[in-house]
C-alpha positions in Angstrom: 0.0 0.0 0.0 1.7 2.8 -1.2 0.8 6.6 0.1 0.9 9.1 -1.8 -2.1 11.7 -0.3 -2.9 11.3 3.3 -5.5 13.0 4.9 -7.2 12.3 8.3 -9.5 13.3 10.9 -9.5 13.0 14.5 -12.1 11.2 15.6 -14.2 11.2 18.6 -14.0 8.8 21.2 -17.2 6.9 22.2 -18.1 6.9 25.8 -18.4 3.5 27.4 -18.8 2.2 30.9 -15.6 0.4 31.0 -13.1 1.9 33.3 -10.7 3.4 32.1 -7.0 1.8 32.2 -5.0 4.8 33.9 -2.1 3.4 33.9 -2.2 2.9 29.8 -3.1 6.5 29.8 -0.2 7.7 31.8 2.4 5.6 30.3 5.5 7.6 28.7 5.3 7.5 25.2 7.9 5.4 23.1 8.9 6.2 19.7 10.2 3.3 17.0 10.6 2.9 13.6 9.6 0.7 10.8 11.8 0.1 8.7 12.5 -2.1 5.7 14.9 -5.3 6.0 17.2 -5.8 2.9 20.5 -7.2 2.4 23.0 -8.5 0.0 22.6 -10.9 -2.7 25.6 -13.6 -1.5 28.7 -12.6 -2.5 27.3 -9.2 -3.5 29.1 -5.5 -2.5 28.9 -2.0 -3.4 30.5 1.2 -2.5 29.0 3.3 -0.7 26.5 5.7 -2.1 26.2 3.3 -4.9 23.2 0.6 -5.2 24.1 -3.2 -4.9 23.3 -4.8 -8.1 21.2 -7.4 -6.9 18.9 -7.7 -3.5 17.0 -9.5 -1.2 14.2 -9.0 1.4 15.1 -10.6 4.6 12.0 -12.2 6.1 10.3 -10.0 9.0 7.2 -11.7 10.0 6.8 -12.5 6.2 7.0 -9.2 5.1 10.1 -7.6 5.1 9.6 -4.8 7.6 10.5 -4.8 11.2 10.4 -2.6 14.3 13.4 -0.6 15.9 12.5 0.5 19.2 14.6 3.3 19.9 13.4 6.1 22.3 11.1 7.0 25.4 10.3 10.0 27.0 11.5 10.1 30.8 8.8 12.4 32.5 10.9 13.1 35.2 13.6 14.3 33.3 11.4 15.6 30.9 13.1 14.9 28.2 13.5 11.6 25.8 15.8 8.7 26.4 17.7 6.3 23.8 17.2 2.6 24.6 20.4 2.5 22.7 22.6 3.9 25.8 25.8 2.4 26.4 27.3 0.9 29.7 31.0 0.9 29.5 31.2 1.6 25.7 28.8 -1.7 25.5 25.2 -1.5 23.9 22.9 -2.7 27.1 20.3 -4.8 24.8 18.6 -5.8 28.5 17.0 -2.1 27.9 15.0 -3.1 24.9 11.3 -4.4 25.8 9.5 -5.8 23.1 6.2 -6.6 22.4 4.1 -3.1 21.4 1.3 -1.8 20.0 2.1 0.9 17.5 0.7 4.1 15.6 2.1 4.2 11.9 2.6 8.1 11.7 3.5 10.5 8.9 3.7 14.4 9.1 1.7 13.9 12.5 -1.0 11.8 11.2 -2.0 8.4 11.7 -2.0 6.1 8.7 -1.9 2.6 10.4 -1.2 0.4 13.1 0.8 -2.7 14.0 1.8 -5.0 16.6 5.4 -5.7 17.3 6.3 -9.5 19.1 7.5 -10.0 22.3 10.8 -11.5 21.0 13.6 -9.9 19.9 14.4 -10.2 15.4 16.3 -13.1 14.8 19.6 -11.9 14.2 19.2 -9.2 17.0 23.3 -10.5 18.3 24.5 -7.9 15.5 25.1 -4.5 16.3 22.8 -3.3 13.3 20.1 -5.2 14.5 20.1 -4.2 17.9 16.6 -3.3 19.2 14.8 -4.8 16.5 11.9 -6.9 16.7 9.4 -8.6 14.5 5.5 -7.6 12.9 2.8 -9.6 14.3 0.1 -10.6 11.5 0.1 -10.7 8.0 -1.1 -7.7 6.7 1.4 -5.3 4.8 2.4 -2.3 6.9 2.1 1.2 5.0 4.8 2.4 3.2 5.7 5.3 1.0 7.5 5.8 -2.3 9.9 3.3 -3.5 13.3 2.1 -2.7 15.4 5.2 -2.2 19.7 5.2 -1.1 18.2 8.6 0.3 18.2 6.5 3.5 20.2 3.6 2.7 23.2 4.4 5.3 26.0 3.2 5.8 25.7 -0.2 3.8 24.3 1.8 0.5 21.5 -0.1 0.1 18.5 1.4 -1.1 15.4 0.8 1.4 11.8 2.1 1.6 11.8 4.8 3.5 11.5 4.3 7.4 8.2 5.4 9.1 7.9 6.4 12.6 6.3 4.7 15.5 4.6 6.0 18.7 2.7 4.1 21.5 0.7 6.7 21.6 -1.8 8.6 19.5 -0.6 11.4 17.1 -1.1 14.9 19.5 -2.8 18.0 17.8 -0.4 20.1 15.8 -1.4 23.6 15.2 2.2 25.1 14.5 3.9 23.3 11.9 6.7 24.3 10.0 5.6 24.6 6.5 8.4 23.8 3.5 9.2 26.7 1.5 9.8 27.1 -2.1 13.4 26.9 -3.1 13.9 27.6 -6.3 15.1 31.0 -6.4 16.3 31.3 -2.7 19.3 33.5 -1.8 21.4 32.4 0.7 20.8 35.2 3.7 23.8 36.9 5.4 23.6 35.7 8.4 23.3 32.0 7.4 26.1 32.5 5.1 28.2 33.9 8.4 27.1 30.5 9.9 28.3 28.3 7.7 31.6 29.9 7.7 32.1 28.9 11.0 31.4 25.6 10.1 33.7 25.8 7.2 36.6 27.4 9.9 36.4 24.1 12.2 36.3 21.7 9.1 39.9 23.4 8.4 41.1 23.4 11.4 40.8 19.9 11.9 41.4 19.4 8.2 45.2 21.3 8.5 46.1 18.1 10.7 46.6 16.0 7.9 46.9 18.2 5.0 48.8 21.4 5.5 48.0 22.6 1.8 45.1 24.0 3.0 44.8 27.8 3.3 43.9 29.0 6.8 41.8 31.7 5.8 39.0 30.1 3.2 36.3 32.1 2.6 32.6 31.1 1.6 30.5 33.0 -1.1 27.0 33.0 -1.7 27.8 31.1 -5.0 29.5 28.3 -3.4 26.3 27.3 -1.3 22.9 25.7 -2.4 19.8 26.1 -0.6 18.1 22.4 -0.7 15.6 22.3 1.8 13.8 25.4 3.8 11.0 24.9 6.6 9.3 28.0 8.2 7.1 28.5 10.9 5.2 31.7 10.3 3.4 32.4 13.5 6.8 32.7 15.8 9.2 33.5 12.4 11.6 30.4 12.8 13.5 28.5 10.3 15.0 25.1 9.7 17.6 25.0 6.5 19.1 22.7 4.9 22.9 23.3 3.0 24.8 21.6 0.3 27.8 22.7 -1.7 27.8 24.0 -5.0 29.1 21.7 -7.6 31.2 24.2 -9.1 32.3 25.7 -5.4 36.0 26.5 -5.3 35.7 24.8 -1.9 35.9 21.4 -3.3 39.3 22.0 -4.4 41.0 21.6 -0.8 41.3 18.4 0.7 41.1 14.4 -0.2 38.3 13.3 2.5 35.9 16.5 2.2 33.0 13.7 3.1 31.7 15.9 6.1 32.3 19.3 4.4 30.0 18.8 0.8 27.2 17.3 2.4 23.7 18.1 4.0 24.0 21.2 6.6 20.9 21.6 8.6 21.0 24.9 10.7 17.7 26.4 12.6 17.2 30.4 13.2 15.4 31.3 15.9 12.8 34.0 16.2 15.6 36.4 17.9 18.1 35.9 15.1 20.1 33.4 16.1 21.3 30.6 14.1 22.2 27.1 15.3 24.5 24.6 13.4 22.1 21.1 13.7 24.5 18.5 12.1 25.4 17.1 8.4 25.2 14.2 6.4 21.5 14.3 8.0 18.5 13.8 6.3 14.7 14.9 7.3 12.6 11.5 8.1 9.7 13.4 9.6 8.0 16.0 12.2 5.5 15.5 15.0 4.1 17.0 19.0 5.4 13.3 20.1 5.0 14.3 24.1 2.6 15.9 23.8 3.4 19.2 24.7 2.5 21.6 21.9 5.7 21.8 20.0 7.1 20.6 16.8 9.9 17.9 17.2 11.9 16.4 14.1 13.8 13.2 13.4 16.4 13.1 11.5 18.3 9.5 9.5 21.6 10.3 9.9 25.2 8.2 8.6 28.5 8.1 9.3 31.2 6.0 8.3 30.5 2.4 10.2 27.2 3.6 12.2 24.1 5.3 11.5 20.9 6.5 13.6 18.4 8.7 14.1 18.7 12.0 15.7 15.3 13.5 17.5 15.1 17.2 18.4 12.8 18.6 20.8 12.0 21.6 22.9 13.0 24.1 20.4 15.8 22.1 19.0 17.3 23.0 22.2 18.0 19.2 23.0 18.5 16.3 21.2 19.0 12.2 21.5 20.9 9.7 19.3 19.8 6.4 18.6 23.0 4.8 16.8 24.2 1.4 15.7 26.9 -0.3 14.1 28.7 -3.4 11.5 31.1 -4.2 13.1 
């Protein structure tokens, strides 16, 4: 089931004289994601950022999907948790619980449901697989678009596009951001001035192992692209995304540029003031997942041996991995 249009409605609840179960109500909310299960042909590689020629859908509860479990919101704290957190630099897989009802969302909306089993997926010893569990049933989970490397990761195999999970059900959103158009966007000063001090740690760190590089680089308007743009009108805010210009003299310096040409997210703030999110990220979806009035975002994010997902919250004044590895 593939979905291109969504709409939905929130519906009314129907009052019955069952009691109510408080303690369902009151449970932190859990995010997870669904994700498709693919891997090599035997014998079968590719370089990264490059499709494998051939592929094959591992078997999920039949399907080819599966569940990552990933974060929960600590009320206490009040902020979210990674079930992926490490004791002694080790992965403590005794933190994942299994067996959940889910909400399929997209863009805040609810567009299915599932039912994740009380055992862990079968090859759950690899550190890739780590928090992942089965689908109950044998009807398909939703999906959208086709098989993309958009967020393939670090083994460059091109996947259907992973769909959030919460336990509980979608929240009201009346301030989204709204994506702007692009297509003859100027790169503002200000943004500009916060790239560059991107660009000034990149060769700082950069003049460690190749002293050819000049100290005192200097971005231009024409050496940026302006590939995504999100902007919430009602408390002026926005969320931008980066890339390098193909012809930008900034690709000259340097052999392993990986983390210089690609995706830059930075968000301004209603005041002015720009904050550098990350790179090599790339938008999975947005969401009120606590409930609390206010857009968060997860992000599908890769690195060399490891990807993850990052969540902002509270004004993308925090944020919480969830990472895993090959080997």
């Amino acid at each position: 089931m593939e979905l291109s249009l969504i709409v939905c409605f929130f519906s009314v609840c129907s009052i019955t004289t069952a009691a109510p179960d408080i303690a369902a109500i009151f449970k932190p909310p859990e995010i997870g994601f669904l994700e498709e299960t693919v891997q090599y042909e035997p014998n079968e590689r590719s370089k990264r950022g490059k499709a494998a020629p051939a592929l094959k859908t591992e078997s999920a509860g039949g399907l080819g999907y599966r569940v990552r479990l990933a974060f929960k919101w600590n009320p206490r704290q009040k902020q979210w948790i990674s079930y992926g957190q490490k004791i002694e630099g080790v992965v403590n897989k005794e933190t994942f619980p299994f067996g959940r009802q889910w909400n399929v969302l997209w863009h805040n909306r609810k567009v299915g449901s599932l039912n994740s089993t009380k055992q862990a997926a079968q090859n759950n010893n690899y550190p890739s697989d780590w928090g992942t569990t089965n689908i109950e049933g044998d009807k398909e989970p939703p999906h959208i678009g086709p098989r993309t490397l958009d967020f393939a990761g670090w083994k460059a195999i091109p996947v259907i596009r992973p769909l959030v999970l919460t336990s509980n059900s979608p929240c009201p959103l009346q301030n989204a951001y709204q994506k702007q158009n692009i297509s003859h966007a100027s790169i503002p000063h200000s943004l500009l001035s916060a790239f560059q001090a991107v660009l000034d740690r990149w060769i700082k760190t950069q003049r460690q192992y190749a002293s050819n590089i000049p100290e005192d680089i200097k971005a231009v308007p024409a050496d940026l692209v302006m590939c995504e743009h999100y902007y919430l009108e009602k408390e002026k805010k926005h969320l931008y995304r980066l890339d390098i210009a193909a012809t930008s003299q900034l690709l000259q310096w340097g052999e392993d540029y990986d983390a210089l040409i690609t995706q830059h997210w930075f968000h301004q703030h209603s005041n002015g003031d720009i904050l550098y999110l990350g790179a090599d990220m790339k938008l999975l979806d947005y969401g009120d997942f606590n409930c609390n009035g206010k857009c968060d975002f997860i992000f599908f994010f890769s690195q060399y041996n490891q990807d993850g997902y990052k969540l902002f919250w509270d004004d993308f004044k925090k944020n919480v991995d969830f990472i895993w590895t090959y080997h």
